[in-house]
C-alpha positions as CSV (number, residue, x, y, z in Angstrom):
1,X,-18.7,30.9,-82.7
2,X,-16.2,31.7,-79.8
3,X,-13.8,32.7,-82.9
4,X,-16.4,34.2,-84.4
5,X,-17.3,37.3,-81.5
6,X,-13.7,37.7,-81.0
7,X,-13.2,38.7,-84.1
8,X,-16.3,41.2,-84.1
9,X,-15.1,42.3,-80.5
10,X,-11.6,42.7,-81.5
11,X,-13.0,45.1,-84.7
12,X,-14.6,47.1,-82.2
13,X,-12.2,47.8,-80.4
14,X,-10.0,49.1,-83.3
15,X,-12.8,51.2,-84.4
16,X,-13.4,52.9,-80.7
17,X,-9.4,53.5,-81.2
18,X,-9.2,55.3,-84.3
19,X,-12.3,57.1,-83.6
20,X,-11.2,58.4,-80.0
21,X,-7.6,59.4,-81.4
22,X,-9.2,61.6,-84.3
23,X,-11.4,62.9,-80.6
24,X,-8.2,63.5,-78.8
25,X,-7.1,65.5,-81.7
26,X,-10.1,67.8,-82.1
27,X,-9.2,68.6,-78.7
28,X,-10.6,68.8,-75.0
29,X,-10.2,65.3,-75.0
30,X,-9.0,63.8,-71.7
31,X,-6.6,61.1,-72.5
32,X,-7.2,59.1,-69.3
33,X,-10.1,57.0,-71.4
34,X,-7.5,56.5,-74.0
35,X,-4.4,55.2,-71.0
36,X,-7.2,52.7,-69.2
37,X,-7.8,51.2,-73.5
38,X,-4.3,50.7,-74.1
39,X,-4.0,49.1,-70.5
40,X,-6.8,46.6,-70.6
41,X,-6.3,46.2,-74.3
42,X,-2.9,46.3,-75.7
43,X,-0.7,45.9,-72.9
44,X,3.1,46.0,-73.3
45,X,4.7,49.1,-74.3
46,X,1.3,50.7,-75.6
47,X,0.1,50.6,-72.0
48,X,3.2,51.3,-70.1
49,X,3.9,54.7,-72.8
50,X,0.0,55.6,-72.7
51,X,0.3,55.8,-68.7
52,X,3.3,58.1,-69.0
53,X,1.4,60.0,-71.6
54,X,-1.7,60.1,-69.5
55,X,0.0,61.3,-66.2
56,X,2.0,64.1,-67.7
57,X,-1.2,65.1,-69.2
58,X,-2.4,65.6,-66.1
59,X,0.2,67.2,-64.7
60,X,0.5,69.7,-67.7
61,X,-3.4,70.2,-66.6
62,X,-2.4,71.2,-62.8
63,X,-0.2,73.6,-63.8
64,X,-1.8,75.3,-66.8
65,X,0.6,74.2,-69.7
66,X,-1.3,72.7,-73.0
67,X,-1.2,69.5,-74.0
68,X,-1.4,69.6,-77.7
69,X,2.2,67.7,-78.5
70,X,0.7,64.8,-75.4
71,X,-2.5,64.6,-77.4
72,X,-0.6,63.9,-80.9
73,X,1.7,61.3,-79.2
74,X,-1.4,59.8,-77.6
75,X,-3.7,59.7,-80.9
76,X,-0.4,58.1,-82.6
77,X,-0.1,55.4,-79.9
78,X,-3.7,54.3,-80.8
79,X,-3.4,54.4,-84.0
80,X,-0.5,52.2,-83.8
81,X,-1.8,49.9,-81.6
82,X,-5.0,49.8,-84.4
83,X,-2.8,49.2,-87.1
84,X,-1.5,46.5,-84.8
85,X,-4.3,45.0,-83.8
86,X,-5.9,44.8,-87.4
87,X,-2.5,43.2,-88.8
88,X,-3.0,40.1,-86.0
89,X,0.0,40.7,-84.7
90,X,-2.4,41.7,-81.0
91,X,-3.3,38.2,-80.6
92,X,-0.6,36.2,-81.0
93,X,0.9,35.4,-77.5
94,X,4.3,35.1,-76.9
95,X,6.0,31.5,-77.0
96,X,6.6,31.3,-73.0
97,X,2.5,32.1,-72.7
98,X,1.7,29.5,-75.8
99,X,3.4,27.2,-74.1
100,X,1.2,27.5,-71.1
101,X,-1.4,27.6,-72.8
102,X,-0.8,24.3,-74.6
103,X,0.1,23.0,-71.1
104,X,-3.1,24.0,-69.2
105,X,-5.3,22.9,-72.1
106,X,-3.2,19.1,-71.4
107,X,-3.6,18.8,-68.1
108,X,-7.7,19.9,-68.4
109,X,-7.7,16.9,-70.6
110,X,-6.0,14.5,-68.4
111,X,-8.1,15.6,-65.6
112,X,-11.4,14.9,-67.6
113,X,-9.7,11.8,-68.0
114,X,-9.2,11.0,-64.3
115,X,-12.9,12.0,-63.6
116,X,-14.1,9.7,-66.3
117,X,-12.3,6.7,-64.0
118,X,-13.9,4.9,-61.1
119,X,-11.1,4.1,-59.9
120,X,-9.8,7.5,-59.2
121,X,-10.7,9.5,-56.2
122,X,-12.0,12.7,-56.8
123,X,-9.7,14.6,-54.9
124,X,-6.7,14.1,-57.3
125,X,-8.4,15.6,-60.8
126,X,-9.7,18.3,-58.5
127,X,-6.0,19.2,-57.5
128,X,-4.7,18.5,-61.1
129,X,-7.4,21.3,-62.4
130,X,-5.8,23.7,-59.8
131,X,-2.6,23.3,-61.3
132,X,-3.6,23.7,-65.1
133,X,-5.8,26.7,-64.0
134,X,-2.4,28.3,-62.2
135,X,-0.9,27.5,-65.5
136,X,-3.3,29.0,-67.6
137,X,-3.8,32.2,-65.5
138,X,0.5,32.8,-65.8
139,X,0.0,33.1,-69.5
140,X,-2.4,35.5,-68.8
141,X,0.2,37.5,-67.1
142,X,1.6,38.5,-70.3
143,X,1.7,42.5,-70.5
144,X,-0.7,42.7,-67.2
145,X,1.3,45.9,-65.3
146,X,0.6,44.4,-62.1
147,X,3.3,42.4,-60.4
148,X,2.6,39.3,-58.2
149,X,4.8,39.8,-54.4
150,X,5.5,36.9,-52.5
151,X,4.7,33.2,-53.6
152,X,2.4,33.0,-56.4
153,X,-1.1,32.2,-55.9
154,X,-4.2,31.6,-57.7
155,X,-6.0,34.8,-56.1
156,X,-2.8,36.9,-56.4
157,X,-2.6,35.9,-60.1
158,X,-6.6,36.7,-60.2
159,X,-6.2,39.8,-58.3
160,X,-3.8,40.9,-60.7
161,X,-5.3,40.4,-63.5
162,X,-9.1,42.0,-62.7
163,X,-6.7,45.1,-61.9
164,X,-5.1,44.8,-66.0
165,X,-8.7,44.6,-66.7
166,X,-8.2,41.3,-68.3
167,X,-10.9,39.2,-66.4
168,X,-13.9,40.7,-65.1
169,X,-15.5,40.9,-61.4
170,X,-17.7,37.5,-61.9
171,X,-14.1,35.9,-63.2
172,X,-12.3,36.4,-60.2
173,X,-15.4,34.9,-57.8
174,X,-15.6,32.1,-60.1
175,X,-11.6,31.6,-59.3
176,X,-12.0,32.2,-55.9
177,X,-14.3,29.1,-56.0
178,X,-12.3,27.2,-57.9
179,X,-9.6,27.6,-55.7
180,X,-11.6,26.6,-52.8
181,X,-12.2,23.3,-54.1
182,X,-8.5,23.0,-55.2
183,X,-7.5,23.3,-51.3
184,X,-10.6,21.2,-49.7
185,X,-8.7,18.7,-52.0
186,X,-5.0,19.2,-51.4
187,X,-5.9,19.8,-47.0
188,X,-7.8,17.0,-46.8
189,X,-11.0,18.0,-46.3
190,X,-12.4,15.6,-48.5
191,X,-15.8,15.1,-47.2
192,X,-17.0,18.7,-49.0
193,X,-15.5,17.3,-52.2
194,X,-18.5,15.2,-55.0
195,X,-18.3,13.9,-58.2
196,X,-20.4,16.4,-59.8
197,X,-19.0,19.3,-57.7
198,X,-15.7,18.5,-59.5
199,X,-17.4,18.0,-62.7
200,X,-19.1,21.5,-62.1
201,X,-15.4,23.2,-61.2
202,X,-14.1,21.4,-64.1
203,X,-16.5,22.5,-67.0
204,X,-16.1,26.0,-65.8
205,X,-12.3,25.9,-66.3
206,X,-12.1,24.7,-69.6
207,X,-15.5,27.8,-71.0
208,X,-12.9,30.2,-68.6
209,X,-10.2,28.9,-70.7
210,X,-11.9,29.1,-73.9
211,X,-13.2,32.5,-73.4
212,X,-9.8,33.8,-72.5
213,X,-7.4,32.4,-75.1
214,X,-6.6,34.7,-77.7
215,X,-8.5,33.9,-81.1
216,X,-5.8,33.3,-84.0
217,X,-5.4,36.1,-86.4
């Protein structure tokens, strides 16, 4: 099913991009709609030449030149990225992000594993799921325009990515719980740290991860 709406999703969003470039060339389009697309969509060089687009658009605007040559490279860069897209070339990740992917999706299964054992205090699967959600969240990185400063983090890395558009408002609280449990578990604090808490922080990692790996072409 998750397979399934990606598809369907992903076919929207081609459709919306052939039907605003054949908008941006009937003109009196603004071509900031189509630069925020490309950014939370394509990525890469699509976003990176749509923003250039976008902002000499703008400037072109302030001082009363036309725009017409801006609007054909724009409608060409979503076309492109369409053509892209529908080809399955716009969901196949590059081999450093499968990689963490593949890695993540390990350690979640090792710490279901660790959970599943008596023996094993909570704490350590806890800290373990940290770790694969860090991982997972890196391969998300991939074409987000922001840039992490100082040591990475899981907020910075969500931060980040709410900003390339690539998780939402409620995906970035969920995180910022997450990583709350992560560091009652790796300070010590121990005594705000359950069973079913980590169960809880667990299940939502791996829907999180399943929602937000790419669907195969």
């Amino acid at each position: 099913m998750t397979a399934y709406r990606a598809r369907v999703d992903q076919t929207e969003l081609i459709e919306w991009a052939r039907a605003e470039a054949g908008r941006i060339l009937g003109g009196g389009v603004s071509l900031a709609a189509a630069a925020e697309f490309l950014s939370a969509n394509a990525g890469g060089v699509f976003a990176a030449q749509a923003g250039e687009v976008a902002d000499r658009a703008t400037t072109f605007h302030a001082v009363g030149k036309g725009t017409a040559r801006l609007d054909d490279t724009m409608a060409d860069l979503l076309v492109s990225w369409a053509k892209y897209a529908e080809d399955g070339l716009a969901t196949s990740l590059p081999l450093e992000a499968l990689i963490r992917v593949e890695a993540s999706t390990d350690l979640m299964e090792q710490v279901q594993r660790l959970l599943d054992d008596n023996a094993v205090f909570v704490a350590a699967p806890v800290v373990l799921a940290g770790a694969a959600l860090e991982e997972f969240l890196r391969s998300m990185m991939v074409g987000c325009t922001e840039t992490i400063t100082g040591p990475p983090s899981l907020s910075k890395y969500a931060s980040a990515l709410r900003k390339c558009g690539k998780i939402d408002t409620q995906d970035e609280k969920d995180i910022t719980a997450w990583t709350g449990h992560r560091n009652n578990a790796a300070h010590g604090d121990f005594d705000k740290l359950s069973l079913q808490g980590a169960q809880i922080m667990v299940d939502g990692i791996n829907l999180f991860m399943r929602k937000k790996t790419p669907a195969g072409p």
